[in-house]
C-alpha positions, 0 to 999 in steps of 0.5 A, a space after each residue: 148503560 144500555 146494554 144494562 138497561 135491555 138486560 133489566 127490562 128483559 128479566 121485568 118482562 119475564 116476570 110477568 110484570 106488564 110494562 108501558 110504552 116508554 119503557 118497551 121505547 128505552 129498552 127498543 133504543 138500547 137493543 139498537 145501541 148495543 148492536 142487537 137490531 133482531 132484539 129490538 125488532 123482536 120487541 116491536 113485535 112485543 108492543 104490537 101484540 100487547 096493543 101498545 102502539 109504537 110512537 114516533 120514536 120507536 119507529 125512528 130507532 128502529 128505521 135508523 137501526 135497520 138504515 145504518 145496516 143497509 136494510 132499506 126495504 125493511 126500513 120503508 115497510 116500517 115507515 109505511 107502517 107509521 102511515 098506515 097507524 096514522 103515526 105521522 113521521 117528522 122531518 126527522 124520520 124523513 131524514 133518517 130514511 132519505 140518508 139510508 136510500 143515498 147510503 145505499 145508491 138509492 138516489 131516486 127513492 130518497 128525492 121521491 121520499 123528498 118530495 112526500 115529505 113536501 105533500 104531506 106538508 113536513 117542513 125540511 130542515 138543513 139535515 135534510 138538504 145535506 143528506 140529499 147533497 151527500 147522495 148526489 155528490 158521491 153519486 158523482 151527479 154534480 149536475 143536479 146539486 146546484 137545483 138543492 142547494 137554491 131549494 135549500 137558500 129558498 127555505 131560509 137556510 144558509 150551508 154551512 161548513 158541512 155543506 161545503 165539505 160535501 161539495 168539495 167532495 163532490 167536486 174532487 170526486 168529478 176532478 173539478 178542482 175549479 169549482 171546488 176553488 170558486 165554492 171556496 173563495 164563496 165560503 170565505 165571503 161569506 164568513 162561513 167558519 171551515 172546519 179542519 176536515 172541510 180544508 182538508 178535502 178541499 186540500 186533498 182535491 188540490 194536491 190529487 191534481 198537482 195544483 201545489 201553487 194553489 195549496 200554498 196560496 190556500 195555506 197562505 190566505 189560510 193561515 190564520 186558521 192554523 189548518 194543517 194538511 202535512 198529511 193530505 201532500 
């Protein structure tokens, strides 16, 4: 479907045929779907000098595109872009950014993004704690989860089974099983609905430090969700 639409709008342009800013919108999101991230940039170019000002959802294709390649600096040119053109970016433009600088390690540029987005007065949502969660958890920088995850129950939001799952990451990456136990035992009290995947990194954290006891009480108070972890042993 997008690649049809690109080809479409492609043969509209080249017969002179004038197009607005939606359709220049479609055919920048189809250009980035089918993988072609110099086309649709190409197109932005298109809309800049045909003086049609790129909206919030151009820039937000464009942004994730280039952040899903890892080409952060090229994202934030454009995010500052937006700022310049008084596009104000959403909470989603945020979190797409945010994601890309932990992607690529860049956890200092993704809290101070973090903080822009408090003084340009952008409410957060639970994407945004995640993301953050994310970069520090592989970072191996447990120390600094605890203080996101108050900021986030300070804005009313409750993690959920994503949220656990990054923890458990977390906390096995750093071989802190422990803490991956007690976060657990925090989930089930709490009613939080733990999906397969999220088990199964807290199983596999489990079995990578010979804690087979643990894995059978698991499975046990467990059981009734019929999780499996065959795989993870």
């Amino acid at each position: 479907m997008y690649k049809k639409t690109l080809e479409v709008f492609c043969d509209v342009m080249n017969w002179g045929i004038r197009v607005d800013r939606f359709s220049y919108g479609k055919a920048i999101q189809s250009a980035v779907k089918v993988g072609d991230l110099g086309k649709a940039l190409e197109l932005l170019g298109c809309m800049r000098r045909g003086r049609l000002n790129p909206n919030e959802f151009v820039y937000n294709v464009v942004i994730c595109g280039l952040c899903k390649e890892k080409r952060v600096v090229e994202a934030r040119k454009l995010f500052d872009e937006m700022l310049e053109r008084r596009v104000g970016p959403s909470k989603v433009t945020y979190n797409i950014l945010m994601d890309g600088y932990c992607k690529v390690g860049k956890l200092d540029e993704a809290f101070k993004l973090r903080e822009k987005m408090k003084s340009d007065n952008v409410e957060p949502n639970i994407v945004t704690f995640n993301t953050l969660l994310s970069g520090l958890c592989k970072s191996g920088k447990m120390e600094e989860v605890d203080c996101v995850v108050e900021e986030m129950k300070g804005y009313g939001f409750v993690p959920d089974g994503f949220t656990y799952s990054i923890l458990f990451d977390g906390h096995s990456r750093c071989d802190d099983v422990n803490s991956s136990l007690a976060l657990y035992e925090e989930a089930v009290k709490k009613g939080v609905q733990l999906n397969e995947y999220t088990s199964s990194v807290l199983l596999n954290g489990l079995c990578k430090k010979g804690k087979t006891d643990k894995v059978r009480d698991f499975e046990e108070d467990d059981g009734k969700r019929a999780y499996s972890y065959g795989g993870v042993v």
